[in-house]
C-alpha positions in Angstrom: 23.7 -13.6 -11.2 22.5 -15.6 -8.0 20.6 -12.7 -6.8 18.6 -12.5 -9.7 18.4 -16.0 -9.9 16.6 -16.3 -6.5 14.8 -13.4 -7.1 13.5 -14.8 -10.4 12.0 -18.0 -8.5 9.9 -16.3 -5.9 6.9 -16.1 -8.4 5.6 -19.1 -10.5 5.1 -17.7 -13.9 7.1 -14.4 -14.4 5.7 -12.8 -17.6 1.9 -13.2 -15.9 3.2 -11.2 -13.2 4.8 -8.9 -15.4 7.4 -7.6 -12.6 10.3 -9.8 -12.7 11.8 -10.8 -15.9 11.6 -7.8 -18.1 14.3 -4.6 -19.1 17.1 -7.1 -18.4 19.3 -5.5 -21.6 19.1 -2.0 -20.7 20.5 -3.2 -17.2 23.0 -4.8 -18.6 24.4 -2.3 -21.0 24.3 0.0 -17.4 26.1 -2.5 -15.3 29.1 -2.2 -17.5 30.3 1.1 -15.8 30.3 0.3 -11.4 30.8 3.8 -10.6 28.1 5.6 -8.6 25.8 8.2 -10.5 25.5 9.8 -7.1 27.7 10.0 -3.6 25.5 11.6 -1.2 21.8 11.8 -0.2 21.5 15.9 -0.7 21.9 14.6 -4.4 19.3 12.5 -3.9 16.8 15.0 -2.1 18.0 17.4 -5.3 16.6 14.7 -7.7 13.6 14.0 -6.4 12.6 17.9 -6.0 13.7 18.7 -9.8 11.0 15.3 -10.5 8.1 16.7 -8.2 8.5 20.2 -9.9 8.3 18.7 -13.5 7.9 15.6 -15.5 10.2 16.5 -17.6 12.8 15.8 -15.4 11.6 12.0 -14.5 15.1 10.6 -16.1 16.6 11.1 -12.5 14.1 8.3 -11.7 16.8 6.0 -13.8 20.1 7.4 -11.8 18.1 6.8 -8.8 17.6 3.2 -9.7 21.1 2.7 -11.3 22.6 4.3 -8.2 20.5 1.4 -6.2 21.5 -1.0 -8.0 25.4 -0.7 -8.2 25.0 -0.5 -4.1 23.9 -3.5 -3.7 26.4 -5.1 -5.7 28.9 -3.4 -3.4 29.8 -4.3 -0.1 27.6 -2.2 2.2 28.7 0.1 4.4 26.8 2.8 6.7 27.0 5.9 4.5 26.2 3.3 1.4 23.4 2.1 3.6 22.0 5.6 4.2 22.0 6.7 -0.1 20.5 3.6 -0.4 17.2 3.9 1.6 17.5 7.8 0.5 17.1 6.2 -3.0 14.5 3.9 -2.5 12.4 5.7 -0.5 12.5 9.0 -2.8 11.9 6.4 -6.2 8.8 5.4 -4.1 7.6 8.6 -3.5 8.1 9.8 -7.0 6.0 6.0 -8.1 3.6 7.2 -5.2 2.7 10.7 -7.1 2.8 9.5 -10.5 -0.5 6.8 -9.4 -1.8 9.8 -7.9 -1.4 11.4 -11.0 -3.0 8.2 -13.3 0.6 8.2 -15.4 1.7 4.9 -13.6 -0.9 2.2 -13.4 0.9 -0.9 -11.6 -0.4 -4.3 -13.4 -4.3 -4.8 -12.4 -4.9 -1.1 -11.5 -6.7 -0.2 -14.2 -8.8 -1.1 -17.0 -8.3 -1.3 -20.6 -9.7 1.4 -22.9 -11.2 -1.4 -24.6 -14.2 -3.3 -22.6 -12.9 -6.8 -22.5 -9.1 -7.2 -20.7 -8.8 -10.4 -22.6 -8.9 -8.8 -25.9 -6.3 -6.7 -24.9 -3.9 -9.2 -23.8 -5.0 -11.7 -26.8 -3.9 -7.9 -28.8 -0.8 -7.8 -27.0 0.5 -11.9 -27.3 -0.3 -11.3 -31.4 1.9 -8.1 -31.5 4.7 -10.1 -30.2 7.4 -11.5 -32.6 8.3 -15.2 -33.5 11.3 -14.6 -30.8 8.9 -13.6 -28.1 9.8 -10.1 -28.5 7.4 -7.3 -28.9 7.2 -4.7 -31.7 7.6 -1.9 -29.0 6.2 1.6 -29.7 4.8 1.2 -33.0 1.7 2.9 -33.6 1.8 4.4 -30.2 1.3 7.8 -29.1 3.9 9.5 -27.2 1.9 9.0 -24.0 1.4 5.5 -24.7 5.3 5.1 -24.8 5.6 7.6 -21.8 3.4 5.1 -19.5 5.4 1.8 -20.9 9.1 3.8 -20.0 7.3 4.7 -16.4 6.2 0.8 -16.1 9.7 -0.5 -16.7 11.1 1.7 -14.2 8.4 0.6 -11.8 9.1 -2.9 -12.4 13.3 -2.1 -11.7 12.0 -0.2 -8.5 10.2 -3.2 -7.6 13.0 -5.7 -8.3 15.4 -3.7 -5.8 13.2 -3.8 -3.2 12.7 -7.6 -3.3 16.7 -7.9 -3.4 16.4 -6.4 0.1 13.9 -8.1 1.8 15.5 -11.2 0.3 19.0 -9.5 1.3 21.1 -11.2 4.6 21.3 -8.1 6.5 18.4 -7.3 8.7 18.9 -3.5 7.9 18.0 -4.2 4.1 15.2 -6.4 5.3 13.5 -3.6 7.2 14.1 -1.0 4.3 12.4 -3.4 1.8 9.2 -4.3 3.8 9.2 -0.5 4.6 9.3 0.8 1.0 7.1 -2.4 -0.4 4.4 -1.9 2.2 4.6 1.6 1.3 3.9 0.8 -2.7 0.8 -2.0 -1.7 -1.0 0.3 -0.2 -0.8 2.8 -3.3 -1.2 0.4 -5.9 -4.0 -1.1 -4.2 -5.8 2.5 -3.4 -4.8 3.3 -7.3 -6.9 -0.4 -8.0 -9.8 1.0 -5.9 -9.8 4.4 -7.4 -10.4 2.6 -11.2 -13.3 0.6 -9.8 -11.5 -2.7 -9.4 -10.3 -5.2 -6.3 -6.6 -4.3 -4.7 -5.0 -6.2 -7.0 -1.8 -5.6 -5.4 -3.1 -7.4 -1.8 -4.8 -10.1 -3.3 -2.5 -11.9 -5.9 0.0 -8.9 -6.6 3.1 -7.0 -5.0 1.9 -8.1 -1.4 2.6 -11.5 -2.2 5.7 -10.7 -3.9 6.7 -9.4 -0.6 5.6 -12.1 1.5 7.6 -14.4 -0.4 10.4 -13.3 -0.7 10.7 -12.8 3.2 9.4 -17.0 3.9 12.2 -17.8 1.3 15.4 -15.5 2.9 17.0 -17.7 5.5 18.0 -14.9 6.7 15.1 -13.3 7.7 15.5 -11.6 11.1 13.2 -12.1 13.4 13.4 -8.3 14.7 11.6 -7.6 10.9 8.9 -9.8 11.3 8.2 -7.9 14.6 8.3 -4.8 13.3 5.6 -5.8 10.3 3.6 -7.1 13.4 3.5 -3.7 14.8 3.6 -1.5 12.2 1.4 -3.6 9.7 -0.4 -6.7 11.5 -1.7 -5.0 15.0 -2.9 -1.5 13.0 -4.5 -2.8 10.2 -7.3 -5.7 9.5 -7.2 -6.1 5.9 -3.4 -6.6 6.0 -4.1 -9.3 9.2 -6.4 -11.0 6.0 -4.4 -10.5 3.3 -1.4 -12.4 5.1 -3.0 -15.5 5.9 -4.4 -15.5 2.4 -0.5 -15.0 1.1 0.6 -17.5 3.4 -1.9 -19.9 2.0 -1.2 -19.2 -1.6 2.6 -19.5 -1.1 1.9 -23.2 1.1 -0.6 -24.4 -1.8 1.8 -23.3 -5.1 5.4 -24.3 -3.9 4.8 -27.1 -1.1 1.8 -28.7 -1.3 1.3 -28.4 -5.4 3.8 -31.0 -5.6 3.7 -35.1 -4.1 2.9 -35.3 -0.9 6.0 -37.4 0.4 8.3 -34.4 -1.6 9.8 -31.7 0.6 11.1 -28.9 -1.1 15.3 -28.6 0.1 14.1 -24.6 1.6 11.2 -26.3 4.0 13.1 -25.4 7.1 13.5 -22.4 5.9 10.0 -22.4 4.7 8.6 -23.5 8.3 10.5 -21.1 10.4 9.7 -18.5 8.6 5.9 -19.0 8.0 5.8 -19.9 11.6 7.2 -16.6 13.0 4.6 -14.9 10.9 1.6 -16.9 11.7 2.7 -16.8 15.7 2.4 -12.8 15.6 -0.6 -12.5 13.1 -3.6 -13.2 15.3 -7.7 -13.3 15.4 -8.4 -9.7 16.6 -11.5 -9.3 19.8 -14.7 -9.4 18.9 -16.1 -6.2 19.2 -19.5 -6.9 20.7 -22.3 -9.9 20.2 -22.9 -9.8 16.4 -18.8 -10.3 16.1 -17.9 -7.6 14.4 -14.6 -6.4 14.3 -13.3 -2.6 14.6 -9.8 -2.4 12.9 -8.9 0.3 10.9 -7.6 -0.6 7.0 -4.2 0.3 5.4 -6.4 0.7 1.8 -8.4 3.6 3.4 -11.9 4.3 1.1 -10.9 7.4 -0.5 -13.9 8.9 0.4 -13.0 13.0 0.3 -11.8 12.3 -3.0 -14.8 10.6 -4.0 -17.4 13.6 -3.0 -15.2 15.5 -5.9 -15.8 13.3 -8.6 -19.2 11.1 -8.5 -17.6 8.9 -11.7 -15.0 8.0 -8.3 -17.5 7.7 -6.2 -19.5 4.5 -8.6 -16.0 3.0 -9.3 -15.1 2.6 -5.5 -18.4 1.6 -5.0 -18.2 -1.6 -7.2 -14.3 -2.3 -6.1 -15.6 -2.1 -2.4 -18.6 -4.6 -3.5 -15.7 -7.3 -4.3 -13.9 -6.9 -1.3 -13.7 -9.0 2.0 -15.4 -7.2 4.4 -13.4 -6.6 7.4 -15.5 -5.4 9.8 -17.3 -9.8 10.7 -14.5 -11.6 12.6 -16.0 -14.6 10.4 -13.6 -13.2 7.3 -10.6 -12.9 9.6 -11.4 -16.6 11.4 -11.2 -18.2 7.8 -8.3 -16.8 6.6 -6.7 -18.1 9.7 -8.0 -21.2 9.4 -6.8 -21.3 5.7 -2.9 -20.2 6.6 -3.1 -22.7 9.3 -4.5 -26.1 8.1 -2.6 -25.8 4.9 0.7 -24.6 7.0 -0.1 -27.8 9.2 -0.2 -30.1 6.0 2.8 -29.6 4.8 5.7 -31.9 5.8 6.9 -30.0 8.2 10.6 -30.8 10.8 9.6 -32.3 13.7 10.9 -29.1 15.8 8.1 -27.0 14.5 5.7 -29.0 15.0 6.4 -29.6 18.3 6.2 -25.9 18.7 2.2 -26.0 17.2 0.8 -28.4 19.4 2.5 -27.1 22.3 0.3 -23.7 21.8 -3.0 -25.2 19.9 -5.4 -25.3 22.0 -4.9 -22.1 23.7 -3.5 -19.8 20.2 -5.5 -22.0 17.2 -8.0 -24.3 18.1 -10.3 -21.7 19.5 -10.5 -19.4 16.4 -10.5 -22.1 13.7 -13.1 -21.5 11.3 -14.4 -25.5 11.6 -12.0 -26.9 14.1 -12.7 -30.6 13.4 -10.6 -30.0 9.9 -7.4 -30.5 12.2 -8.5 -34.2 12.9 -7.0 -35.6 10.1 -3.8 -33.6 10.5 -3.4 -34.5 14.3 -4.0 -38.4 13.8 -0.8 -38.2 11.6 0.7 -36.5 14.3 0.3 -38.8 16.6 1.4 -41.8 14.3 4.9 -40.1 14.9 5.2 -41.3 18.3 7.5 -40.2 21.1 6.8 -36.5 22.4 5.0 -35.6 19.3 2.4 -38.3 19.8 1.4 -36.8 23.5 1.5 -33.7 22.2 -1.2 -34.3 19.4 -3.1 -36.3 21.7 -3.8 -33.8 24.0 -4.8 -31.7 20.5 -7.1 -34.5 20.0 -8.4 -34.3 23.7 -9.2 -30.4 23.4 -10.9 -30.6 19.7 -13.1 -33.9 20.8 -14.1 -31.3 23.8 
């Protein structure tokens, strides 16, 4: 349908990404009955305790999702509302203890058994079929297929959660940047654990997330507060990875295309993007060498680590290819990066009133090489009327 549709779009190449566009005929055969598996959130709490106590009993995890998704195609009231965050949230808890447990590894969480990841893959496009369909389960051992079935209901978890934050009510919004936020931070810890970068911040779920929010022209502004205060002000590498999501999502579905095109969603685009960049800002240097002190949402693991030194070296090389969040330097490019791209793009003349009426106080002073804008503000200024003073006072403050 059109939710899927829009869905679908929010990611340039689905079967990379390896969330989006799989387990579509199980669905299907599912959606044929509309009735509710469950009716109340004791149920729920029931299900999710007979899944903690054993793993034999992870099959709830698929009336939890079915339940999900027959909600959502409903129209949504409060006691549908409530089962439906009781859902979510207890599916993300149960995906939550099965990383800790190494039985779900999210795509680019961990390695291969074999050394080289591009063997495997090559392995995996020659198993599959003339019709682009794989030979599923064959010579694989019961955990193998275990893993894959845990995977696919990941990957339905995660698709539910982007049809709220893409959702018109605010309510859904806030529930699906709540439970998403909630499954970065594991996936990227579970990357972290297995020796490799958070996968899931850096080109993974996180940008997922980020998308579909710039691309609901819906989004409420109240939910971009609240992942200022619960995500942007407590946490540095989220600050970073935002800017850097911003930047991808500006690069691959404005600017990757002619100059002089502007894509029929780039009011949508601009608000959005603005309200996030306005909120996400350059945190105080802490003292004289700029360094910053700003706790992480991907913690180091470190009282897990003194358990097992095999950890320990793994972290050790995952925290080697990280950005390191402590030199305001990393935080003042990424800005610089969201910005200068953002600024680039062909943007309504409202918002770009509303930049230059804050540069030189909000941007110019924490751009990583300022004089990059110079470019961007002459065009500004061939726009003429209020625009043109505008960007010639930017001009003023950068030539100072």
């Amino acid at each position: 349908g059109g939710e899927e549709k829009k869905i679908v779009e929010l990611v340039e190449n689905e079967e990379e990404e390896g969330i989006l566009d799989e387990d579509r005929e199980s669905e299907a055969e599912e959606d044929a009955d509309q009735s509710l598996p469950i009716t109340d959130v004791s149920d729920v709490k029931k299900l999710e305790a007979e899944m903690k106590e054993s793993k034999k009993n992870l099959n709830n995890a698929v009336t939890l999702i079915v339940t999900c998704e027959r909600i959502m195609k409903q129209k949504l009231e409060e006691e549908m509302s409530a089962l439906l965050s009781a859902c979510l949230l207890a599916l993300c808890r149960t995906c939550s203890r099965l990383m800790d447990s190494g039985d779900l590894v999210p795509l680019g969480a961990g390695q291969d058994k074999k050394a080289g990841n591009g063997d495997e893959k090559a392995k995996e496009k020659e198993d599959e079929g003339v019709g682009g369909e794989k030979q599923k389960d064959e010579g694989k051992s019961a955990r193998e297929v275990f893993h894959d079935w845990i995977r696919a209901v990941y990957r339905r978890l995660v698709r539910r959660i982007l049809s709220c934050t893409s959702h018109p009510l605010s309510s859904l919004q806030a529930l699906g940047m709540r439970a998403g936020m909630g499954l970065v931070a594991r996936e990227a810890e579970t990357a972290i654990r297995n020796g490799l970068p958070p996968h899931a911040l850096t080109e993974g779920l996180f940008h997922l997330l980020m998308g579909s929010m710039i691309s609901n022209e819906s989004l409420a502004y109240d939910v971009v507060v609240k992942f200022e205060e619960n995500y942007l002000d407590k946490f540095g590498d989220v600050r970073c990875y935002t800017w850097r999501a911003i930047t991808l999502f500006v690069r691959r579905r404005v600017l990757k295309k002619d100059s002089q095109h502007v894509p029929p969603q780039m009011d949508v685009y601009a608000k959005n993007i603005l309200d996030f960049l306005n909120l996400c800002k350059v945190p105080e240097a802490e003292n004289k060498e700029k360094t910053v002190s700003l706790p992480n949402m991907v913690g180091d693991g470190a009282d897990r680590s003194k358990k097992d030194p095999d950890a320990l070296n793994k972290r050790k090389r995952a925290q080697a290819s990280r950005l390191d969040f402590t030199h305001l330097s990393t935080f003042s490019k990424s800005f610089s990066d969201a910005w200068l791209s953002f600024m680039r793009c062909q943007l309504p003349d409202s918002t770009f009133k509303k930049i230059l009426a804050r540069l030189h106080v909000h941007i110019l002073p924490h751009l990583h090489q300022p004089l990059l804008l110079a470019d961007v503000l002459t065009e500004c200024y061939a726009r003429g009327g209020i625009i043109s003073v505008l960007a010639l006072h930017g001009i003023f403050h950068l030539i100072q």
